[in-house]
N, C-alpha and C positions, 0 to 999 in steps of 0.2 A: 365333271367330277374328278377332282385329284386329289391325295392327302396335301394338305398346304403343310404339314412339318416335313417331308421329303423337300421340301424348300431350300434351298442353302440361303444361310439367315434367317429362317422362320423357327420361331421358336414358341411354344406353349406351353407352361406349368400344367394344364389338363388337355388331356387327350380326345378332339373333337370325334374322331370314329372310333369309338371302343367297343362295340358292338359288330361291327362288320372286321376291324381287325380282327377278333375274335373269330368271327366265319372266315375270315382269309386263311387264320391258321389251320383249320380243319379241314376244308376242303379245295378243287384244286383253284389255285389265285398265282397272281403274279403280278408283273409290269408289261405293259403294250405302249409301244412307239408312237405314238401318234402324229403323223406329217403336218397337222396342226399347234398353233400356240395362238392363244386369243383367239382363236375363230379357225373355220372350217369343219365346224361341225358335219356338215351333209359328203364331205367325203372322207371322214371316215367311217361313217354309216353304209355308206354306197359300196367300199370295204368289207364293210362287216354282212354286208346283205348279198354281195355278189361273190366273195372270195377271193376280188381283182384287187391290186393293190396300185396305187396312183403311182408308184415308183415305174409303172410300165409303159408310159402314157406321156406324151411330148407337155412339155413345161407348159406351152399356151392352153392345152386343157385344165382350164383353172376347177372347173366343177362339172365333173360327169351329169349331173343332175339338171342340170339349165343346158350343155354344149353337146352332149354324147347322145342320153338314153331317149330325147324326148325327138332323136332323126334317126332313130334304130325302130324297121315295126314290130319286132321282139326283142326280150333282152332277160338273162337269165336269172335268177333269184332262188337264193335257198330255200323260200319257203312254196316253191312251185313242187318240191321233191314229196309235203304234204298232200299239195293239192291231187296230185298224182296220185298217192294214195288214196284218195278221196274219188276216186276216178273221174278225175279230171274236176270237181267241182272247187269250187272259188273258198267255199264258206269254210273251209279249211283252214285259213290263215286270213288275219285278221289287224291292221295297225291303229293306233292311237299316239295322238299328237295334241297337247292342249295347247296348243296356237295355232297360226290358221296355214289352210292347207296348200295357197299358194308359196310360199315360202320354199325358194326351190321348187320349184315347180311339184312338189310333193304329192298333192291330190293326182294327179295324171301319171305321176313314175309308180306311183303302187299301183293304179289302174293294170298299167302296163307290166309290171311284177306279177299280176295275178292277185292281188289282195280281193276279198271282196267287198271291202271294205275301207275307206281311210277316215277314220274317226276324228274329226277338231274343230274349231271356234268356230268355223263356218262351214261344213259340211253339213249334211241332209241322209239322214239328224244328226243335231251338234253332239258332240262327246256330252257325256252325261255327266261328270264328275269334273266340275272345271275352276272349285274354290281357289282365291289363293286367300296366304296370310300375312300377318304383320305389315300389313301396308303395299306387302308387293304388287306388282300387275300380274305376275306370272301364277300359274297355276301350282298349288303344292304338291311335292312328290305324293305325299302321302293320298291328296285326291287323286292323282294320277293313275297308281295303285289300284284304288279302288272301283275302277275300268276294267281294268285285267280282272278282279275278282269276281268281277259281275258277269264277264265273259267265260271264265273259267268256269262257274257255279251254273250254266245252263243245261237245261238236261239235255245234252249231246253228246254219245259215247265216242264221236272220232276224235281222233287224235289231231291237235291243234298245234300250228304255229301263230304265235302272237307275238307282235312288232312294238314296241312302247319304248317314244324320245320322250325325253321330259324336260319339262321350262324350268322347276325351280330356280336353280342356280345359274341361268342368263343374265349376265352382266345386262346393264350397271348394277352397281352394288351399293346402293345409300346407306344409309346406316338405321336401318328399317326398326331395329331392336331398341335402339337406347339404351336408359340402366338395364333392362336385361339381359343384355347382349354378356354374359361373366366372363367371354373372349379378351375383352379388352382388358381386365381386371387381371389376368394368368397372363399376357402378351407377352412374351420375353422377347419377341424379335427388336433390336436396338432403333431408340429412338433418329438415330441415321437412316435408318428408313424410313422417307416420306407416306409410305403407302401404307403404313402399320396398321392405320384405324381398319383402311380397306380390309386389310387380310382379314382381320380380329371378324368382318362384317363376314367375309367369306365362309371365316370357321364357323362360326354359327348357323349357316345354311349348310354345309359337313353337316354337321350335330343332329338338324333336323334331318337331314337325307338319312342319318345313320338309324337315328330310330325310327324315321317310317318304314325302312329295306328291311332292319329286324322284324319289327311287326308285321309286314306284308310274306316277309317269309313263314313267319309262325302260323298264319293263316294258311297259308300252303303245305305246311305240314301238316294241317287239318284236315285236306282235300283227300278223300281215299283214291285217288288215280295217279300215276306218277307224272311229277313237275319238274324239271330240270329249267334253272333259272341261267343265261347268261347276262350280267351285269357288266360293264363298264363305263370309262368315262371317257370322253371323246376328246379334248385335249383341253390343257391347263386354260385358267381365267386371265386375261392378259394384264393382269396387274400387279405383276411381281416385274418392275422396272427395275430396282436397285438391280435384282439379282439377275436378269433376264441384259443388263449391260455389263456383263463379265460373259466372255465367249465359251469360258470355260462351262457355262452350266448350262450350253447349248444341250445337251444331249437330257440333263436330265429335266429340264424345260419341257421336254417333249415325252416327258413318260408318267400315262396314268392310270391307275387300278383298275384291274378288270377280277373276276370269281367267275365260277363254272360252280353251281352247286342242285344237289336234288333232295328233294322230300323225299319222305319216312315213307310214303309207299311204292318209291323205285328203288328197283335194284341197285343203281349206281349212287343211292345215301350213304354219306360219310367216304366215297371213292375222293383221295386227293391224288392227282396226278404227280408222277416225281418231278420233281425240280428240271430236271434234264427236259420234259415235256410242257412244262408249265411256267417255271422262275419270267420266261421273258417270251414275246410275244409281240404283234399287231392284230387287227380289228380284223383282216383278211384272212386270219387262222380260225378264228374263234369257233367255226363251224366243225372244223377236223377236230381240235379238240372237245367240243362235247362228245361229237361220234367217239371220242375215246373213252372220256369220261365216260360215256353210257355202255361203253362195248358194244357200240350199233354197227350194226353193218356199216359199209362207206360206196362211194361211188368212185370210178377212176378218179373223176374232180378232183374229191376228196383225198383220193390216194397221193395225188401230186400236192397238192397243197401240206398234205404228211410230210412228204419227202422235203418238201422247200421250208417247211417250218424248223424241221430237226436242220436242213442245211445253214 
């Protein structure tokens, strides 16, 4: 997930995230680096889950996730700090994935996390909500979602961490919409660019992502127990070629939308972190800054990854 008009030469008469830019302005958001373009999804998840960032790690470790974590017999994970709480129990933290679980070795690295769970297309039992739409294979955000709510709504007072990738927007990108698609209709980006249709295809999966994350949030502000959400996107769709062969737009190639936000029944609602804490970021901070966001305690971990974040 990235804004496709943060694109140099992407352009659109209507604006595909108006919804979630709206949440970006209120609460705390910014831009995270992503060491991916077109692909690598699963490290910067592995980032975002352990706090390590792949910049530390010899070039031939191509994927922590397949090379590193599955010859480690333990290996550390932010949401073990739950389970911990939970003294020592598993059912604490929880993931969901609606594709399948070998992918990356996935099912077996959240074993190994401590999850107690890794929820998708072929696990035991499959993810329960696993529609897609408009012709796609992939599962829609918005079913995606509604896994997490179904987890969140159980009557269990401990306090939860829940893990959720989503497939929507998984390249390829056909042109799944046709005349409905009104991307292509507002396109301003110049017919010089071969990939035009592709994008227009892109924005309109934006659009969709945008109003299911609204809804899905709305619904958590319904929850009476406090929900702080981390969102982001793990790195752009590899089909901005025009722009992606000018070296200059290396950098911002590689930067996509991340939010820290919380429901109306936590303390840290309507909290946006300053600019100086928030404007810019990777997937290996995200942790430090909700403990900001929330004003939680923090763990040394934590405390260094503070320090390396404001460095």
């Amino acid at each position: 997930y990235a804004d496709p008009t943060r694109v140099p030469g992407v352009s659109f008469s209507e604006d595909p995230m108006p919804n979630l830019r709206s949440i970006m302005q209120s609460t705390t958001s910014g831009l995270a680096l992503s060491p991916g373009y077109g692909g690598g999804t699963a490290n910067i998840e592995f980032q975002q889950v352990t706090g390590l960032s792949m910049t530390n790690f010899a070039p031939s470790l191509a994927t922590p996730y397949q090379q590193l974590i599955p010859n480690r017999p333990t290996f550390f994970s932010f949401n073990q700090m739950w389970n911990a709480a939970c003294d020592g129990s598993t059912d604490c933290s929880v993931a969901f994935h609606p594709y399948y679980q070998n992918m990356y070795l996935r099912g077996a690295n959240y074993t190994k996390f401590g999850f107690s769970h890794f929820h998708a297309l072929n696990s035991k039992p499959q993810i329960t909500h696993r529609e897609s739409t408009s012709n796609s294979k992939y599962t829609s955000d918005e079913q995606a979602y509604a896994n997490v709510l179904d987890e969140l709504k159980q009557p269990d007072s401990r306090s939860k961490y829940i893990e959720l990738i989503t497939m929507q927007n998984h390249a390829p990108y056909p042109d799944l919409y046709g005349s409905e698609n009104e991307f292509h209709g507002v396109n301003e980006t110049p017919d010089t660019v071969p990939e035009r249709g592709i994008i227009a295809t892109y924005a309109k999966n934006v659009q969709r992502t945008d109003e299911a994350t609204a809804n899905f949030l709305n619904e958590l502000d319904g929850i009476d127990k406090p929900i702080t959400v981390v969102f982001y996107g793990d790195h752009l769709p590899g089909i901005y070629n025009t722009a992606n062969a000018d070296k200059n737009n290396a950098l911002t190639l590689h930067e996509t939308n991340y939010f820290i936000w919380s429901n109306r029944a936590s303390a840290s609602h309507d909290v946006k972190l300053p600019e100086s804490d928030a404007a810019y970021t990777s997937s290996n901070y995200f942790m430090t800054q909700a403990a900001e966001h929330m004003n939680a305690r923090i763990s040394p971990y934590l405390a260094l990854l503070d320090e390396l974040h404001a460095e």
